[in-house]
N, C-alpha and C positions, 0 to 999 in steps of 0.2 A: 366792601369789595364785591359781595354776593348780589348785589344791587347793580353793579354797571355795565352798560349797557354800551354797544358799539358808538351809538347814536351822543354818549357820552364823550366822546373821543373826538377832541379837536387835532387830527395829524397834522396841518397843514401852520397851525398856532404854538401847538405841540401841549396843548393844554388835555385838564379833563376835568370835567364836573362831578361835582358829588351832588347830588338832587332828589336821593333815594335812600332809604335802608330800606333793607330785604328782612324783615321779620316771619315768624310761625306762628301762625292762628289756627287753632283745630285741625292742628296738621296739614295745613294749606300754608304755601309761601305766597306772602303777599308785601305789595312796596307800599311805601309812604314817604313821607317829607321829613327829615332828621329833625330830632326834638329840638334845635336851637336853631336862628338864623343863620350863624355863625358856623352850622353843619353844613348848609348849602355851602358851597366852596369850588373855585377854579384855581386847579395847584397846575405849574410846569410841571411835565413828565420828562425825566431824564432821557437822554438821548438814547441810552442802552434798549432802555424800556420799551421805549419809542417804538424803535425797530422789533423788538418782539413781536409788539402788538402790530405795528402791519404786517408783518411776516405771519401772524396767528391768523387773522384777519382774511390774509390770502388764502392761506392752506384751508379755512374752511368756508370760504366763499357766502362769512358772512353778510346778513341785511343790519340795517341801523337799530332796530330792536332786538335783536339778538342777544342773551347776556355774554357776558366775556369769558366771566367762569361757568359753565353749565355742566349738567348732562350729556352724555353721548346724544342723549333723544333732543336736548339745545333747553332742557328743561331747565329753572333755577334748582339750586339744592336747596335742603333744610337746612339751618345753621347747624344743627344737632349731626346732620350725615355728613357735613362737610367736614366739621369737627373730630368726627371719626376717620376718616379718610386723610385729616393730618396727621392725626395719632399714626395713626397704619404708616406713613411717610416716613416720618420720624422713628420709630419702632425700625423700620424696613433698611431705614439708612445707617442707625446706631446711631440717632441725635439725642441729647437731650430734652426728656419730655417737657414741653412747655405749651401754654394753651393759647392756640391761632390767636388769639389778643392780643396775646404778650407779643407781637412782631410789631406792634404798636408802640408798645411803650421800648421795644430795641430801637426802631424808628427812629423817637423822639430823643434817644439818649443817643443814638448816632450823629442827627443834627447839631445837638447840644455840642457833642463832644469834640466835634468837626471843628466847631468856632461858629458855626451858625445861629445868627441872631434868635436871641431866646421870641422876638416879636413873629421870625418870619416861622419858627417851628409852629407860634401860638397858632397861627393864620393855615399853617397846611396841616395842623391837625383839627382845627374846625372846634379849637376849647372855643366858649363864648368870652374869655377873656385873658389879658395877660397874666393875672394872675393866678387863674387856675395852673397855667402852665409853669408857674416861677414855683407855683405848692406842689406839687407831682416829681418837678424836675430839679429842684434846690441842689440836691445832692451832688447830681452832674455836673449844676454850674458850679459849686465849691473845687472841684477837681479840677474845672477848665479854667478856674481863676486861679487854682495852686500852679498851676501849670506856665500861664500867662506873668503870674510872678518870677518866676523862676527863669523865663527866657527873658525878663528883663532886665533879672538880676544878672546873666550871665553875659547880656548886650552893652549894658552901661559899667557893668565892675570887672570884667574881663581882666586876668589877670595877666600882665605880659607874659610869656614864653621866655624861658630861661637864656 
C-alpha cells in the first residue's frame, strides 16, 4: 500500500495496479518490483473506495506520481514509521493491537468468508498460487463449507411447519 502511486489508479476502469513495494534500505524508502509475477497485479477497487480516492485525489490536487499514502511534505513513509502511526491509531481508538499486515490476512478471510472464490482471493492477493492460498486459508474454508452444509441441509430437509 506504501508503494501506490496516483498514476496507479485506474478511475475511469475503476482498477489499480500493484507494480511496486516500498521497502527501507539504509534508512532510505526506496520501490521495486514485488518478489513474484504473480505480485504485479490489477484488482477492481470497490466502489466505496473508489470515491475516496477521487475525493482524496481532489482535496490534494494531486499529480500521477504522487504517493497515495504519504507525508504532509507528499513524501513515502518508512515501513517502520507508518507501522508506528497504526499502533498510535489503534492505541488512540481503543482497537485491538494488531500488526498493519494482519489487515491482510482479515482481507483474505473476509473474502473467504463472503463466499468468494478461494481462486479470485488467490489473484487479488498476488499468492503465486492457488495453493498457497488454500494452505494459509484452509481454516476459513472449513467454516464457509460448515456453513454451505447446513443451508443445504435446511433447503432440502426443511421441516414442515406445524
Amino acid at each position: 500500500m506504501l508503494a501506490l502511486k496516483w498514476k496507479h489508479i485506474d478511475f475511469e476502469n475503476e482498477y489499480l495496479s500493484v507494480e511496486e513495494n516500498l521497502v527501507t534500505v539504509d534508512n532510505e524508502s526506496i520501490t521495486k518490483a514485488p518478489k513474484t509475477q504473480s505480485g504485479k497485479r490489477s484488482i477492481q477497487i470497490p466502489a466505496t473506495l473508489l470515491t475516496l480516492l477521487k475525493d482524496t485525489k481532489a482535496e490534494r490536487n494531486a499529480k500521477d506520481n504522487d504517493y497515495i499514502i504519504c507525508q504532509a511534505d507528499g513524501s513515502p513513509y518508512k515501513s517502520d514509521s507508518f507501522s508506528l502511526k497504526f499502533r498510535r491509531f489503534l492505541k488512540a481508538n481503543e482497537l485491538k493491537h494488531i500488526r498493519f499486515h494482519d489487515l491482510r490476512h482479515i482481507n483474505a478471510t473476509i473474502m473467504l468468508s463472503l463466499g468468494i472464490s478461494p481462486k479470485v482471493a488467490q489473484e487479488r492477493l498476488g499468492h503465486s498460487s492457488y495453493q498457497i492460498t488454500m494452505d494459509i486459508y484452509s481454516h476459513v474454508l472449513k467454516k464457509v463449507e460448515k456453513e454451505a452444509a447446513d443451508k443445504l441441509d435446511e433447503a432440502l430437509f426443511e421441516k414442515p411447519s406445524a
